[in-house]
C-alpha positions in Angstrom: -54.2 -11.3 -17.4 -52.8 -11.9 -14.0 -49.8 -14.0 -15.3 -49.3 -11.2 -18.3 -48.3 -8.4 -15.4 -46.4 -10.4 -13.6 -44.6 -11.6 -17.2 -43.6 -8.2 -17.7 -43.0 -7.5 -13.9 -40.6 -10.0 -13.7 -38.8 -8.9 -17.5 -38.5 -5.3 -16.3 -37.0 -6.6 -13.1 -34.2 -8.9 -15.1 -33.6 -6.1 -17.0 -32.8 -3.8 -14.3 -30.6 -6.7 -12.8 -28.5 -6.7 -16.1 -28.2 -2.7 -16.4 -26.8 -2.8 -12.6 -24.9 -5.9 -12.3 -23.5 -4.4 -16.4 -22.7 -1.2 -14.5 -21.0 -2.8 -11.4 -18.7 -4.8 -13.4 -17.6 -2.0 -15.7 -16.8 0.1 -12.9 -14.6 -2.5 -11.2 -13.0 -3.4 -13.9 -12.1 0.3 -15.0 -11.4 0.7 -11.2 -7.7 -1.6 -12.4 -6.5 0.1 -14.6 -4.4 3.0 -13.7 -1.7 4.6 -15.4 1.2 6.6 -14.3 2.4 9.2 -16.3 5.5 9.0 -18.1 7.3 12.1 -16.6 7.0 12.7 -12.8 7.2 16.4 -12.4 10.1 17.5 -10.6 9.0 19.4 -7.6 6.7 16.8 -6.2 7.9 13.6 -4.1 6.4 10.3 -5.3 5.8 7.8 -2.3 5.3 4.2 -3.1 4.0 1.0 -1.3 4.8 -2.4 -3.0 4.0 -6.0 -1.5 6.4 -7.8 -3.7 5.5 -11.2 -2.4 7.4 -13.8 -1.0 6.9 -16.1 -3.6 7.3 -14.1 -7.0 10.1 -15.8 -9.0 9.2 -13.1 -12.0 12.2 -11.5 -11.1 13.1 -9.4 -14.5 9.4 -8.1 -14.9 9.5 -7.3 -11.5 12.2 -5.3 -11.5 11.2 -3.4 -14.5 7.6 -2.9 -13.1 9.5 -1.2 -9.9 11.8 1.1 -12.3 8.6 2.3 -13.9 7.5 3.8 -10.8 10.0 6.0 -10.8 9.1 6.1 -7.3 11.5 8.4 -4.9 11.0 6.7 -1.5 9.9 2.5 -2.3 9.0 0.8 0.4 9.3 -3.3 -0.5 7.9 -5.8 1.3 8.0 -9.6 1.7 11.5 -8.5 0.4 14.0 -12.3 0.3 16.8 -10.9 -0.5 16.4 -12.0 -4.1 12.7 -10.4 -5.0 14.5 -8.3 -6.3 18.2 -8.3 -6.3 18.9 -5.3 -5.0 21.7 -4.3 -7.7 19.6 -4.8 -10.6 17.7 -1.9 -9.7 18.6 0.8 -11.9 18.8 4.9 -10.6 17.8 3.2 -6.7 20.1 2.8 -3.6 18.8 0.8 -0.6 18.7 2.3 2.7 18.1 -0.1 4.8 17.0 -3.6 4.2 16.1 -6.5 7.0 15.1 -9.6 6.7 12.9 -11.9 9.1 12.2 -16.0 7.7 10.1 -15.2 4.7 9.2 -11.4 5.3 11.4 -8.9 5.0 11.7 -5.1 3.7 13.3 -3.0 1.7 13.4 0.9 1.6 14.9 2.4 -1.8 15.6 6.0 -2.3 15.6 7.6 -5.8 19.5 8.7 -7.2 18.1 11.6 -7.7 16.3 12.9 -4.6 17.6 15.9 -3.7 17.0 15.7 0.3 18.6 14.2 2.9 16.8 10.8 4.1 17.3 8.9 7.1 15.8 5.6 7.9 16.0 2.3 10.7 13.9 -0.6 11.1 11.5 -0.9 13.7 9.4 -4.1 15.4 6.1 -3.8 16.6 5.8 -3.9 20.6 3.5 -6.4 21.6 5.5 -9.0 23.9 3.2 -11.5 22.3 3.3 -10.8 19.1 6.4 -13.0 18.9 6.1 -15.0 15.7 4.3 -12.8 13.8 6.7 -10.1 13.8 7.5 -8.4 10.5 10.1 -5.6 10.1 8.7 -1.9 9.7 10.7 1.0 8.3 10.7 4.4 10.1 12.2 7.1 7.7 12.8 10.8 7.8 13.4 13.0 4.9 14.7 16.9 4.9 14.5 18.6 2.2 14.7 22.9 1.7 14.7 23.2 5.9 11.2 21.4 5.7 10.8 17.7 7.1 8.7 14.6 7.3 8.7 11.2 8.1 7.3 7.9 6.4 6.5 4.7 8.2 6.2 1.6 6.7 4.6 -1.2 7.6 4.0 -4.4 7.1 0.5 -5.6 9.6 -0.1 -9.5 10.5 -1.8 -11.1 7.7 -5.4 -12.4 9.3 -5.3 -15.1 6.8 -2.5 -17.3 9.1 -4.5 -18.3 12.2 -1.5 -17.6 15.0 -1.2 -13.9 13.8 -5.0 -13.6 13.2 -4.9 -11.8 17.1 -2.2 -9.3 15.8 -3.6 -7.8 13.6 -5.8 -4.7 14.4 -3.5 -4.5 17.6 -0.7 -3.7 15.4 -2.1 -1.3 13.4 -4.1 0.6 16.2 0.1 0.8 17.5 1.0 2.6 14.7 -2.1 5.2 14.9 -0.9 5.7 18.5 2.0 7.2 17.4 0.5 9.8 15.6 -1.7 13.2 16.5 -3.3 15.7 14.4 -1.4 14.4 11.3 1.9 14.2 12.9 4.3 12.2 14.8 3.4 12.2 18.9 6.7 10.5 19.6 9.3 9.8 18.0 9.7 6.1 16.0 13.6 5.2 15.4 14.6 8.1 13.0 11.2 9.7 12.7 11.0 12.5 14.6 8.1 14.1 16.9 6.1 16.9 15.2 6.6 15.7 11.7 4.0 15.5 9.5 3.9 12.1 8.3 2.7 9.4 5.9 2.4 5.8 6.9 1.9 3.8 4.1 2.3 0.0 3.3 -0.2 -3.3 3.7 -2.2 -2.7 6.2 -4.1 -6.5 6.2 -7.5 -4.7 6.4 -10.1 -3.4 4.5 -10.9 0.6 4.3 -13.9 0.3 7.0 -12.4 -1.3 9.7 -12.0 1.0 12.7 -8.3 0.9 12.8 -8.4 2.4 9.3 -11.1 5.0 10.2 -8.8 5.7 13.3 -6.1 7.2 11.1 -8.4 9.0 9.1 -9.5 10.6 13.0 -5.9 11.6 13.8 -5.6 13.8 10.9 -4.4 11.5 8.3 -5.9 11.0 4.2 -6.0 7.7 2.5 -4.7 9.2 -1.0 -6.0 6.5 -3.2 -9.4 6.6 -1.4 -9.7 10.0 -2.2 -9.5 8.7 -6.3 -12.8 9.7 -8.4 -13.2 6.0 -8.5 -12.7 4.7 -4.9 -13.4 0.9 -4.6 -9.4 0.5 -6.6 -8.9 -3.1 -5.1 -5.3 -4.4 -4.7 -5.6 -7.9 -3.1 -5.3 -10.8 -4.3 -4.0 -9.9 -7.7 -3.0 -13.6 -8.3 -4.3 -16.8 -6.3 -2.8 -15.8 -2.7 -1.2 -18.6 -0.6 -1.8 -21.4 -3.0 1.6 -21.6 -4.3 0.4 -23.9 -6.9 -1.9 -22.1 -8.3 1.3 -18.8 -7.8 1.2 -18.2 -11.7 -2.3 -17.8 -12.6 -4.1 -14.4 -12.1 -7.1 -13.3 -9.8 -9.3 -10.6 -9.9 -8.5 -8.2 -6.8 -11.9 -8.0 -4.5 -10.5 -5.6 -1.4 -8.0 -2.9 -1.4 -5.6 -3.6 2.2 -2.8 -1.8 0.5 -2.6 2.0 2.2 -0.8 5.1 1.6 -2.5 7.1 4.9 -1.1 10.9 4.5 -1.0 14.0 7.0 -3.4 16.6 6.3 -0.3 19.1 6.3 0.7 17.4 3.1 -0.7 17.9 -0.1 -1.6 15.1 -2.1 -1.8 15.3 -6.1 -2.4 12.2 -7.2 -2.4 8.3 -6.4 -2.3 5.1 -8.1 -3.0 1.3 -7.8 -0.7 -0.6 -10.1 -0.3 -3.7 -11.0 3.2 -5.7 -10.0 4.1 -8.9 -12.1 4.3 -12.2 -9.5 2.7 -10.5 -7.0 -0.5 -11.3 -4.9 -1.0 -7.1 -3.9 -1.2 -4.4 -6.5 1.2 -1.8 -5.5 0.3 2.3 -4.0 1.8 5.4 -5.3 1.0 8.5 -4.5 3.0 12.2 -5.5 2.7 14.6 -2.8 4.0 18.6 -2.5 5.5 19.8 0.9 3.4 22.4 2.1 
């Protein structure tokens, strides 16, 4: 009699393992799949954050993938001067571009922006942090007598042991700069008292403290604010196993950010997939308030 309960004990347990684990799975994997709509409406500004990786050589899809986002302020990163050519970009202009050994970045403005955007590449300005500096983008854009600034940024991956140190430090940098959802001082062509939006990989997950930090100083995380929040981006392929660099991985953490002022109104945001790359990319559309 004893071993009959504990028969069906143990069956009503399994099944209760099946229906969660069933559930867990199907939410993750809807969590991937987002799509942008076809036509961006036109009085909305579509911000968007893409690791392109430093060692995608899918070039063509890459460059179509970016073109789809009709995106009207792209911030590239891991940008080689080739990933992509710059040219082959269709209805985008570059702003400003630097490149540092194997990282570099890229902001692209949209042909058909109508504002005035300004932008200049800043470092991060720990003394120490000498070898694990990556180029950051501060940019300013005006439009109908109302402004704001992006910055974009690229933190210390964790995963190489000399910039392991960096990391938090850099990013806990970047929330200095900012107070009640704007700008404290001025960054390079951002200006102080702008409402701004820092977006970009951030090489941490949503609960570490730096991230929580931002969210203190007055600032949103637009894709955490999706109905489904967990919206992984990292690692979309096998990261730094270049051999493995053409098979595909399931993302497990989202360290892709678009972190946006509380004087800004966000409508929507997306995780989307980009071809050869180890990061999903961020979109978001905001209004000006």
């Amino acid at each position: 009699m004893v071993t009959e309960k504990k028969t069906k004990y143990w069956k009503k347990v399994r099944w209760v393992f099946i229906i969660l684990s069933g559930s867990l799975i199907f939410w993750y994997l809807v969590s991937l799949h987002d799509e942008l709509p076809t036509n961006k409406p036109k009085d909305i500004i579509r911000l968007a954050s893409v690791n392109a990786d430093c060692l995608n050589d899918d070039i063509p899809a890459l460059v179509s993938a970016l073109e789809h986002l009709q995106a009207d302020v792209l911030v590239l990163l891991e940008w080689q001067g080739k990933n992509p050519p710059l040219n082959k970009l269709k209805g985008m202009r570059p702003i400003i571009s630097a490149l540092r050994g194997y990282q570099g970045i890229v902001v692209l403005v949209n042909n058909n922006l109508d504002a005035q955007v300004k932008a200049e590449v800043f470092y991060s300005r720990i003394k120490a942090n000498t070898s694990c500096r990556i180029p950051m983008a501060a940019i300013r854009l005006s439009q109908d007598e109302f402004s704001f600034s992006i910055v974009g940024i690229h933190i210390p991956p964790p995963h190489i042991r000399g910039c392991r140190q960096f990391t938090e430090p850099t990013l806990n940098e970047i929330a200095d700069f900012i107070e009640d959802g704007r700008l404290k001082v001025p960054v390079k062509s951002a200006q102080r008292n702008d409402p701004v939006v820092v977006m970009g990989d951030f090489n941490v997950h949503p609960l570490n403290s730096a991230v929580r930090k931002f969210k203190a100083l007055g600032m949103i995380d637009a894709i955490g604010q999706k109905p489904i929040k967990f919206n992984p981006t990292w690692p979309a392929r096998f990261p730094v196993i270049s051999q493995l660099h053409g098979l595909p991985f399931l993302p497990l953490f989202r360290i892709d950010f678009i972190m946006v002022s509380k004087y800004l109104k966000i409508i929507q945001a997306w995780c989307v997939p980009i071809p050869g790359s180890d990061h999903r990319g961020v979109v978001s559309d905001i209004k000006l308030n």
